[in-house]
C-alpha positions as CSV (number, residue, x, y, z in Angstrom):
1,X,41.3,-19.9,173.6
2,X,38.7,-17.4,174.9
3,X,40.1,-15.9,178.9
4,X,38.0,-16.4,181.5
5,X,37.9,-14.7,185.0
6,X,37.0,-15.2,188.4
7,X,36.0,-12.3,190.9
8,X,36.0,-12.8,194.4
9,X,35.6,-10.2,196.9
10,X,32.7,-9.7,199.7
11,X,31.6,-6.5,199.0
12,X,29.2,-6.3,195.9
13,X,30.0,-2.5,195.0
14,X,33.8,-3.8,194.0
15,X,32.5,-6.8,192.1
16,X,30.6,-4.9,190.1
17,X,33.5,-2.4,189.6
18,X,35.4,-5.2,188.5
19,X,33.4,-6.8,186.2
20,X,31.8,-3.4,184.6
21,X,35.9,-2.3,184.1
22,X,37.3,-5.5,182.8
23,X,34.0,-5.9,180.8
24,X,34.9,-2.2,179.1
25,X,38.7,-2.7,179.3
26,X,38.7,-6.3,177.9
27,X,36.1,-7.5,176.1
28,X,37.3,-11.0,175.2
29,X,37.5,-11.9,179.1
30,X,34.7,-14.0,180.2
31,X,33.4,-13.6,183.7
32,X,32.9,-17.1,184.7
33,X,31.5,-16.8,188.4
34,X,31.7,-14.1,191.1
35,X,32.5,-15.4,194.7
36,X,31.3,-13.7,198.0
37,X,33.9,-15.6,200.2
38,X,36.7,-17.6,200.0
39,X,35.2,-21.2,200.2
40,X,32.9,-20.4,197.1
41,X,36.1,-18.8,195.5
42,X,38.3,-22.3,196.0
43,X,35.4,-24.4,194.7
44,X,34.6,-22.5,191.8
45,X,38.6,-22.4,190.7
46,X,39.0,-26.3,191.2
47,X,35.5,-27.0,189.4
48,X,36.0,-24.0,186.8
49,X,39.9,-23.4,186.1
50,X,40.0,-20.2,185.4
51,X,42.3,-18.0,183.7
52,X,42.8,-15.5,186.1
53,X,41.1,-14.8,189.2
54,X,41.1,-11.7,191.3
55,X,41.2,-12.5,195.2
56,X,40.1,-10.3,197.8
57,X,42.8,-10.8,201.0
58,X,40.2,-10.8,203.2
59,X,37.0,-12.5,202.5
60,X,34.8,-14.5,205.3
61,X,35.2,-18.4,205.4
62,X,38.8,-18.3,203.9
63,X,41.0,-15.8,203.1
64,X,42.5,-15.0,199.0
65,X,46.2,-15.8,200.9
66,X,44.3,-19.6,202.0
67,X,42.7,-19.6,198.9
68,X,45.7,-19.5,196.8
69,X,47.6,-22.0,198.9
70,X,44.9,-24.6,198.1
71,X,44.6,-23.9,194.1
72,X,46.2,-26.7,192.1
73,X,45.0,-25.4,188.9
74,X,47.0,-22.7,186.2
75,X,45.4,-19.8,187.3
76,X,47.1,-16.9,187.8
77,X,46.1,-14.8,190.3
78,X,45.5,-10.9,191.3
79,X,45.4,-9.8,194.8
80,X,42.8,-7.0,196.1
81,X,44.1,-5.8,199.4
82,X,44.3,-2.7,201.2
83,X,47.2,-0.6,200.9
84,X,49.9,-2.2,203.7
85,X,53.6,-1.6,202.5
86,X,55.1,-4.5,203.7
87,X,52.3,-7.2,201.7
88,X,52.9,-4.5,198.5
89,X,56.8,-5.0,198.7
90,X,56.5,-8.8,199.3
91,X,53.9,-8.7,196.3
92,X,56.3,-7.0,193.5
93,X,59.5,-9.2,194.7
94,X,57.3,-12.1,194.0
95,X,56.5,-10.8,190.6
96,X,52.7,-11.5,191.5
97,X,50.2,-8.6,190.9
98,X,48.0,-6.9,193.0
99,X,45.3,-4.4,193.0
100,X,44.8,-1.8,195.7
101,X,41.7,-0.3,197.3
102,X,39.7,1.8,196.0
103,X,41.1,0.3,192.4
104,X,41.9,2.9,190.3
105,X,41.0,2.0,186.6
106,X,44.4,3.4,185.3
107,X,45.8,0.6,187.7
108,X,43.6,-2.2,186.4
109,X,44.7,-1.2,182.7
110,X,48.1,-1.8,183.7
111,X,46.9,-5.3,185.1
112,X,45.4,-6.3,182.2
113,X,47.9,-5.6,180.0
114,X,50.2,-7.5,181.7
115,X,48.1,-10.9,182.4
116,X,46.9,-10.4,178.3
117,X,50.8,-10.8,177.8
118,X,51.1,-13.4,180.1
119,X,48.8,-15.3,178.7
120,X,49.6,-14.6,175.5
121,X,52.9,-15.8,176.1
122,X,52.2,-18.5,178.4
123,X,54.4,-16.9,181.0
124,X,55.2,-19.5,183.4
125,X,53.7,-19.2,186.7
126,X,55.0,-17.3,189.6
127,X,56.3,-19.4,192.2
128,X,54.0,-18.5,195.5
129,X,55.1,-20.6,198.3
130,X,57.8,-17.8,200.1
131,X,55.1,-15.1,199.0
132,X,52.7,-16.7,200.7
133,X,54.4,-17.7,203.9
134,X,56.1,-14.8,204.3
135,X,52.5,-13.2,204.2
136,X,50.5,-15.6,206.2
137,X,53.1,-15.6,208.7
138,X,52.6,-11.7,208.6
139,X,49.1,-11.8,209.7
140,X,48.2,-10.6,213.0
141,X,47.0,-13.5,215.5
142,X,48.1,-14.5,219.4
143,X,51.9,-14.5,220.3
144,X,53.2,-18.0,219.7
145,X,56.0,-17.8,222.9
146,X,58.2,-19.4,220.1
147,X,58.5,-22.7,218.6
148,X,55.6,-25.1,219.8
149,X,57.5,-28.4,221.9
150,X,54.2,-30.7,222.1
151,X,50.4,-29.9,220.8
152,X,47.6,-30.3,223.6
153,X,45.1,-32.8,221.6
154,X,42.0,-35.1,222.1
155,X,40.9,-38.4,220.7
156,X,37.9,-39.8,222.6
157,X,37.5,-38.1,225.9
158,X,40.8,-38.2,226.4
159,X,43.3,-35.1,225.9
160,X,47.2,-35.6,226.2
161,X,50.0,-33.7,225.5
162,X,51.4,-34.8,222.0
163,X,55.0,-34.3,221.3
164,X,55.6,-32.1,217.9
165,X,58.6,-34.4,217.0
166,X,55.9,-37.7,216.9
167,X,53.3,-35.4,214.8
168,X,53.6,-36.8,211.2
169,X,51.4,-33.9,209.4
170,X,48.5,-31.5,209.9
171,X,44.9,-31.4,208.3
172,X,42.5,-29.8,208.7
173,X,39.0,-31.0,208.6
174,X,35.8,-28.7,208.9
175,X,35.9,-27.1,212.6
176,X,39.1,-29.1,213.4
177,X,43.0,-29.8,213.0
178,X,43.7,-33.7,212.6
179,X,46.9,-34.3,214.1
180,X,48.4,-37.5,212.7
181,X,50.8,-39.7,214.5
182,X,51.9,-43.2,214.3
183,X,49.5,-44.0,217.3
184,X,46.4,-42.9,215.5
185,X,44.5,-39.4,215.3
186,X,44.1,-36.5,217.9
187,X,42.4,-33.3,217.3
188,X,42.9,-29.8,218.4
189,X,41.2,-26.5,217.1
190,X,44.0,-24.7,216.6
191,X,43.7,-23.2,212.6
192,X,46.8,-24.3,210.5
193,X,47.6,-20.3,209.8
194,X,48.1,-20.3,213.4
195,X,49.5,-23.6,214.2
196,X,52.5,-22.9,211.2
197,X,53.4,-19.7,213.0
198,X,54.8,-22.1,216.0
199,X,56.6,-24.6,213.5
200,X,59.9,-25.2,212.7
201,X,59.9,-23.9,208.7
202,X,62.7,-26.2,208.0
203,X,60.7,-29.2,209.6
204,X,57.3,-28.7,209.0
205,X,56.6,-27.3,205.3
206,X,52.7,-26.5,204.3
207,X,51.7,-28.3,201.1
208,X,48.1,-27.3,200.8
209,X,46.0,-25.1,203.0
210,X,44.6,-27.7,204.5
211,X,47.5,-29.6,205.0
212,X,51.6,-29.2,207.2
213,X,53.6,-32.2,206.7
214,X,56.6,-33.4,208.7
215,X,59.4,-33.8,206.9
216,X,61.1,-36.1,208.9
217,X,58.4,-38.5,207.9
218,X,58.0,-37.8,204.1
219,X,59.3,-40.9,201.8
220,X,58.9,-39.3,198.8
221,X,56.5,-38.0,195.7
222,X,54.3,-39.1,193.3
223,X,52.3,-37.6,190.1
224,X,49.5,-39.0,189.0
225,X,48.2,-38.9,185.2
226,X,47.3,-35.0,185.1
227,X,50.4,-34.1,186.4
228,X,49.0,-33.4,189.8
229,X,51.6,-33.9,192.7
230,X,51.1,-36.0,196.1
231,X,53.2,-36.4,198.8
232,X,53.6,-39.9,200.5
233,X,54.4,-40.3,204.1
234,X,56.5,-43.0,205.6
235,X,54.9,-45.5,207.9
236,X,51.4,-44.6,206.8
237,X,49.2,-44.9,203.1
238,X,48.5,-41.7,203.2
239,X,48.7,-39.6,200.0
240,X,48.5,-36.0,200.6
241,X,48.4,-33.5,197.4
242,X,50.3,-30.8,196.9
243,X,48.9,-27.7,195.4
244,X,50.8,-25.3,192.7
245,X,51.7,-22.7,195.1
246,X,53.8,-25.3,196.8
247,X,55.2,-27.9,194.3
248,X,58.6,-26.0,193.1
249,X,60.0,-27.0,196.8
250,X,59.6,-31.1,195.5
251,X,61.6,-30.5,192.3
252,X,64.8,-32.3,194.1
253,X,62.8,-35.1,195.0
């Protein structure tokens, strides 16, 4: 089966280092799409399933950290950050690969030669889910003053103070975060990789980017015909899925 790529990264000088070095250094790889932010870089993994894709950290619209929490296909991924020590040593523990900037081409080489194994092999895939959070988690935003009690929310015109214990999961949806209870919907506009950063990790467990779940309220799993996995929630018909990064933490279910 012929490889096929994904680039995604903002600025259009690296792309086309990329793809000019990957065309020279493999020539079986094909580039399937280039992405110039992180929503076109989600879509075109769910629609294209890549081999491989190479994700900018930090790309307008979502990030390559919230991209890979929402990919539920077998791609394996490469990360293109800046050099920061701590996200380096968090990357090599994890057994995930990464790519520096400026990208050295001796660097890709090594790259290459390691997902052409991988995929040779069919290598299972790193698990990403403590990579991940330990990253996201890492990112600078405002100072949460410790574990959030209650969630300021509206539903209608009214706002009210909504304990976190009666929150049943998080979604997001376009500019907002759906809080779901057993009383019905509220909304706030907090962003999850904020939100998370002020939940209990041993309560509240992310399952998708767009999605935190309470696990006080989780009655158990399901997989549907493609072996994708969804999460269902007690007093509610609500199915949420649960992408690859995240699905290892189920197997005991």
């Amino acid at each position: 089966m012929t490889p096929t790529a994904l680039i995604a990264d903002d600025e259009e000088h690296l792309r086309a280092y990329l793809r000019s070095k990957l065309q020279r250094h493999w020539p079986e790889l094909q580039i399937v799409a280039e992405a110039t932010n992180g929503i076109e870089a989600a879509d075109a993994i769910a629609r294209l399933s890549p081999s491989v894709a190479f994700l900018d950290i930090k790309m307008p619209g979502l990030s390559g950290l919230e991209v890979a929490q929402g990919i539920e296909t077998d791609t394996r991924l490469v990360f293109v950050t800046a050099y920061d020590e701590f996200a380096l040593d968090a990357f090599e523990r994890a057994a995930v690969d990464y790519l520096v900037k400026p990208v050295s081409e001796e660097r890709l080489g090594r790259t290459i030669e390691r997902l052409r194994k991988a995929l040779q092999e069919a290598a299972p895939l790193p698990e990403l889910a403590q990579l991940l959070s330990q990253l996201t988690r890492a990112q600078p935003r405002a100072e949460s003053g410790g574990q959030l009690r209650w969630v300021r929310a509206s539903r209608g015109n009214t706002t009210s103070h909504v304990p976190i214990q009666e929150v049943m999961y998080f979604q997001s949806d376009d500019k907002y975060v759906v809080v779901h209870t057993r009383d019905g919907e509220h909304l706030i506009r907090t962003p999850l990789a904020e939100l998370i950063a002020g939940l209990d990790p041993e309560v509240f467990w992310q399952i998708h980017r767009s999605s935190i779940v309470n696990m006080e309220y989780v009655a158990g799993t399901r997989r549907d015909e493609a072996g994708r996995l969804f999460v269902r929630m007690r007093d509610s018909e609500a199915e949420l899925p649960v992408s690859r990064a995240y699905m290892h933490r189920f197997r005991q279910m």
